[in-house]
N, C-alpha and C positions, 0 to 999 in steps of 0.2 A: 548451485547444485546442492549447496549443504543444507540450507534452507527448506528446498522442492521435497529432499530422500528423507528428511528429516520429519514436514511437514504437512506436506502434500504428497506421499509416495505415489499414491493409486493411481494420481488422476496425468492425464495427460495434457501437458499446458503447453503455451507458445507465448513466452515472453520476452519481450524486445526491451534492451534498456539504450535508454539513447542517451550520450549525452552533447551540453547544447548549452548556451550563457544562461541563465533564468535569474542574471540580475534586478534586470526591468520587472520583473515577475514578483519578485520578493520572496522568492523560493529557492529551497536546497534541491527540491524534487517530490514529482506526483504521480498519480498512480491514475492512466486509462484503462476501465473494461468495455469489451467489444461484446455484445451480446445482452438479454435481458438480463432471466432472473437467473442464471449461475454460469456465466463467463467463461470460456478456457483461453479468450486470446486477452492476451495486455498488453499494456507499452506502461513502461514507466520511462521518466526522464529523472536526468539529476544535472544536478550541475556541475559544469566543467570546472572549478576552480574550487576543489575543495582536499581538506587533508584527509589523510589515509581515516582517519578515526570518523571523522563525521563524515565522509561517504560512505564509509561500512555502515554507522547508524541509521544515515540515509536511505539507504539501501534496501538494512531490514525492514525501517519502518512500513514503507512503499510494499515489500513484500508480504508485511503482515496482510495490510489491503487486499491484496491477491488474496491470502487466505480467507480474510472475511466476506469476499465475492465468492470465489468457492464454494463455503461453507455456506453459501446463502444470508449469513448474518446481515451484509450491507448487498441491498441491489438500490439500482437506479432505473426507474421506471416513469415511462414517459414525463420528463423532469423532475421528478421527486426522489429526494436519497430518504430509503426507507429502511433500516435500522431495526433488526427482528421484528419487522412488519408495521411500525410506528415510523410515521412521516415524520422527517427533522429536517425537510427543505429550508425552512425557517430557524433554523438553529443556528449559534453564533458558532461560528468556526471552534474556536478554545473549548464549550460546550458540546460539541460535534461525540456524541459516544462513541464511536468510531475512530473517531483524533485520540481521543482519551485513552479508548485502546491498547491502539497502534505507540502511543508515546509511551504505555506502561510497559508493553512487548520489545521497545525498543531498549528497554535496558537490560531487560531480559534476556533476550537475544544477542545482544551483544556482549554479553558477558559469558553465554552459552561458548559463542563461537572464536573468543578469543582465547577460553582458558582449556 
């Protein structure tokens, strides 16, 4: 809720966070949107075995995602992740401007919401 009134007041979202093992996965937690080019349903997941600090980071990160569907900045459209309108299907994960983001927002954010 802190994240949404903080961030996203206006809009009206429907966010599911599930959480679930994502060892096999190789992941903390990811971020689904439903719909093309500007989302209002999500699912994120995270993982069940995580401490209070990196689920919170985890958390935000995923929500940053939410905002950048929102905001239009990232859609995914008919399988391409397109990135202020520049295709990066082909981009390396670590290079992902969007990961890039989402990791700089996440310290950001979590230093918002902790102090």
């Amino acid at each position: 809720m802190w994240f949404i009134g903080k961030y996203l007041p206006r809009h009206k979202l429907d966010i599911s966070v599930i959480h679930r093992g994502l060892m096999r996965e190789g992941v903390f937690g990811w971020c689904a949107a439903e719909g093309r080019s500007r989302p209002r349903t999500f699912e994120i997941e995270l993982h069940n075995r995580m401490d209070v600090e990196l689920y919170t980071r985890t958390l935000l990160h995923e929500l940053w995602h939410v905002y950048q569907h929102v905001t239009g900045n990232l859609k995914e459209i008919r399988g391409k992740s397109l990135w202020r309108g520049i295709d990066h299907s082909n981009t390396d994960y670590s290079d992902q401007p969007w990961e890039i983001e989402a990791m700089e927002m996440e310290e950001i954010l979590y230093d918002l919401y902790t102090t």
